[in-house]
C-alpha positions in Angstrom: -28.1 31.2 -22.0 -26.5 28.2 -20.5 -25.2 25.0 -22.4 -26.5 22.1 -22.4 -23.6 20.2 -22.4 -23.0 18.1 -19.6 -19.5 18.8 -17.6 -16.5 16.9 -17.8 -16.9 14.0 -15.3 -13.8 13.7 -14.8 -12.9 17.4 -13.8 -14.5 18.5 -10.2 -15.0 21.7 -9.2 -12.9 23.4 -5.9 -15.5 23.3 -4.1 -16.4 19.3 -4.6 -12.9 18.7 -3.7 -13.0 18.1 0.0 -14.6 14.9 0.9 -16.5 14.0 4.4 -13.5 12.6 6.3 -11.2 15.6 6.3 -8.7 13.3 8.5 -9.2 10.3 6.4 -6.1 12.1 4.0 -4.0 12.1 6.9 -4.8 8.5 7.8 -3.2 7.7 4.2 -0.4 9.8 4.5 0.2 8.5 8.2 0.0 5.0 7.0 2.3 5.5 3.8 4.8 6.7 6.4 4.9 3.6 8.6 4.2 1.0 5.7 8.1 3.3 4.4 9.3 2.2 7.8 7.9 -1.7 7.2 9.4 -1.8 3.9 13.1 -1.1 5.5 12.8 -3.5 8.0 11.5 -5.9 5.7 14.8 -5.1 3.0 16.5 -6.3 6.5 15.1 -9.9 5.5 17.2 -12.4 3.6 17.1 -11.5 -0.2 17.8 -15.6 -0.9 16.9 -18.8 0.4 14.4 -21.8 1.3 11.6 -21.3 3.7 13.4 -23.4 6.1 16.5 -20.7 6.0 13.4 -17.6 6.2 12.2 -19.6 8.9 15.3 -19.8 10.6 16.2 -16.0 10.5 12.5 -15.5 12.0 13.5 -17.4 14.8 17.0 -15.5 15.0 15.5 -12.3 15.1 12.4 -12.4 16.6 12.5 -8.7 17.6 12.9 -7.6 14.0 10.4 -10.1 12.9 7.6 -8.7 15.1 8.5 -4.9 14.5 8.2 -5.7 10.9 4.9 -7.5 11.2 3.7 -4.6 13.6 4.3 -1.8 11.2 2.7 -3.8 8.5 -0.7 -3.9 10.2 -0.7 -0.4 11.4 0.2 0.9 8.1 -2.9 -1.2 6.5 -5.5 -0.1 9.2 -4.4 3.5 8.1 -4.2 2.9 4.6 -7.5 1.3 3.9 -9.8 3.6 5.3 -7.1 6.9 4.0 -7.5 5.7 0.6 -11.2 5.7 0.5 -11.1 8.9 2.2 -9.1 9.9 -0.5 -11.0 8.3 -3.2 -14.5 10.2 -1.7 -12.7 13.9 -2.4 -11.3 13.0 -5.7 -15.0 11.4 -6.9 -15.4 9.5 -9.9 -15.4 5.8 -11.0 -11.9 5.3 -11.7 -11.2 6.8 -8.3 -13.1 4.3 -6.6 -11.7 1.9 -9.0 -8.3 2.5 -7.9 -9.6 2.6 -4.0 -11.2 -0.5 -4.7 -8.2 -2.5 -5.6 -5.7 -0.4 -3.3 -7.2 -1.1 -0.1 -8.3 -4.3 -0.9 -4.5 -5.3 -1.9 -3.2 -3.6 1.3 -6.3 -5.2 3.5 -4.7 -8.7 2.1 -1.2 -7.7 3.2 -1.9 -8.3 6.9 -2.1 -12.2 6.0 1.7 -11.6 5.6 2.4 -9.8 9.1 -0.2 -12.8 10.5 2.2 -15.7 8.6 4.9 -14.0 10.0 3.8 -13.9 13.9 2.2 -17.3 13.1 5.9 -18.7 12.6 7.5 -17.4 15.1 4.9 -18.8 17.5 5.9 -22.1 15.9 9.1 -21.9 16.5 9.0 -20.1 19.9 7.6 -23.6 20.7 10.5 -25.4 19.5 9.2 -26.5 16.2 12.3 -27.4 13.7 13.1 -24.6 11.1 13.7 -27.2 8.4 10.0 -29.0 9.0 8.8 -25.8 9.3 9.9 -24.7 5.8 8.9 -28.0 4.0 5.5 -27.9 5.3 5.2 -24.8 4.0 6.5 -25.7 0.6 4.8 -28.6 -0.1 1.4 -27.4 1.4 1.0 -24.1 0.2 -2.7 -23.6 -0.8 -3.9 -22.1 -3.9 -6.3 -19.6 -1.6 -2.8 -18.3 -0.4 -1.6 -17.7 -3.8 -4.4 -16.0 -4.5 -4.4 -13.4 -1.6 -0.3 -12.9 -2.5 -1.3 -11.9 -6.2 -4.4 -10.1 -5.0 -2.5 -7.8 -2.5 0.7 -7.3 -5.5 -1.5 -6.7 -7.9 -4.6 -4.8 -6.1 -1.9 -2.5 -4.6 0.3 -1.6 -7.8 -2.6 -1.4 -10.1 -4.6 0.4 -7.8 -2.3 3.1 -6.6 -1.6 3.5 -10.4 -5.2 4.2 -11.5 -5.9 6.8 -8.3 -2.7 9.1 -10.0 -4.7 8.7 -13.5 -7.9 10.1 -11.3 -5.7 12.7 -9.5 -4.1 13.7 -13.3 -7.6 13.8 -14.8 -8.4 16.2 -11.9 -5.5 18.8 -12.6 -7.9 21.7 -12.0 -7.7 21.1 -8.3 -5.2 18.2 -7.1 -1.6 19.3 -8.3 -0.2 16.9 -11.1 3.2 16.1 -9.1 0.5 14.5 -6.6 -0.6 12.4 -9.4 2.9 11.6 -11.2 3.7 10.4 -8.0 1.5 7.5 -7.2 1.6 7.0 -10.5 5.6 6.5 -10.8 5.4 4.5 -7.1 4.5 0.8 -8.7 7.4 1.2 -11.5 10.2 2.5 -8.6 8.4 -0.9 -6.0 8.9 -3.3 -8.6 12.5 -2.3 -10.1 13.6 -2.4 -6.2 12.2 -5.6 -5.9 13.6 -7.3 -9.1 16.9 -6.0 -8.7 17.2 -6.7 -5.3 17.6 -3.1 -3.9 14.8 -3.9 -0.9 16.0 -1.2 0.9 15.4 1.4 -1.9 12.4 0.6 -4.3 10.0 -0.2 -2.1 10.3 2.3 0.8 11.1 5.0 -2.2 7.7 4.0 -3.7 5.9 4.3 0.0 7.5 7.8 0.3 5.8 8.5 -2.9 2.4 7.4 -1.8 2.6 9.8 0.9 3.6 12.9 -1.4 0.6 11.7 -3.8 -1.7 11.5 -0.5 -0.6 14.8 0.2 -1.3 16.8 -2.5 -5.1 15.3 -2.4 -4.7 17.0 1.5 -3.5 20.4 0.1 -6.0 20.4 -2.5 -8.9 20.1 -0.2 -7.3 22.4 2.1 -7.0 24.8 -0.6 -11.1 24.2 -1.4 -11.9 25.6 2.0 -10.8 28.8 1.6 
């Protein structure tokens, strides 16, 4: 006689595991990868200093500047659709919760790679660096606040509920997948208050990847 108790929500079966896009996992991992490689040349920037002196080193190093902005928006045209690929094979609402805020965070992080680009346009033209800075100072706009704490926030919180999803799921996605994302917003934001750039936060994309990739394994693993 079966029970009439309803499963565990939050516990899905081997077989539920796998989601439609069985590439959309590697999309994730692929763009964790290059968003690492963003984040060191990024930690390249200057860890001090007025806008007119980030300006400056913009127009300075106009190579670095691009490569940087580059990787950025490849790594969030992977990473959006990857994490709701990931999201569809882990199921749930705090999945999609997590997804939600994640690739919305990321999707807001190409304004920074278009500021960037934006800049050195400006100053390929021969605009001052000094102007340049003040105008951006004194003229900020509150809807470019918003998308800077949107895309911080979105992403930390975000990453951190998808490792609760992939924790609650310990039947079928291994826990060090979950642990993983999970510890990636504590190792991003010690690198960035301490001013180890080069270390927290292309440590904490690594991580992404290794939490991406035991979501891969797991529906892999539901296939055979």
């Amino acid at each position: 006689m079966s029970s009439a108790v309803d499963p565990d929500p939050t516990t899905v079966s081997s077989n539920d595991v796998a989601g439609p896009l069985p590439g959309g996992a590697v999309a994730a991992i692929s763009g964790a990868l290059v968003l690492t490689v963003c984040n060191v040349l990024s930690g390249l920037y200057p860890a001090t200093g007025s806008s007119a002196d980030l300006a400056a080193w913009f127009g300075a190093n106009p190579g670095l500047t691009e490569a940087t902005a580059a990787t950025g928006l490849v790594a969030a045209l992977l990473l959006v659709p990857g994490i709701w690929a990931v999201a569809q094979r882990l199921h749930g609402v705090l999945a999609a919760t997590g997804a939600w805020l994640a690739g919305s965070g990321y999707l807001l992080s190409t304004v920074l790679s278009f500021e960037a680009l934006t800049t050195l346009s400006i100053l390929s033209a021969g605009a001052d660096p000094g102007l340049l800075g003040a105008a951006s100072d004194e003229h900020g706009s509150t809807t470019a606040l918003a998308v800077y704490v949107v895309f911080g926030l979105g992403a930390l919180i975000g990453t951190v509920l998808l490792g609760v999803a992939m924790l609650r799921q310990r039947s079928t996605v291994p826990a060090w997948a979950g642990w993983a994302m999970i510890a990636s917003a504590p190792v991003r934001m010690i690198g960035l208050l301490t001013g180890l750039t080069l270390v927290g936060p292309p440590l904490a994309s690594l991580l992404l990847a290794v939490g991406f990739a035991g979501v891969l394994i797991a529906g892999k693993r539901s296939r055979h």
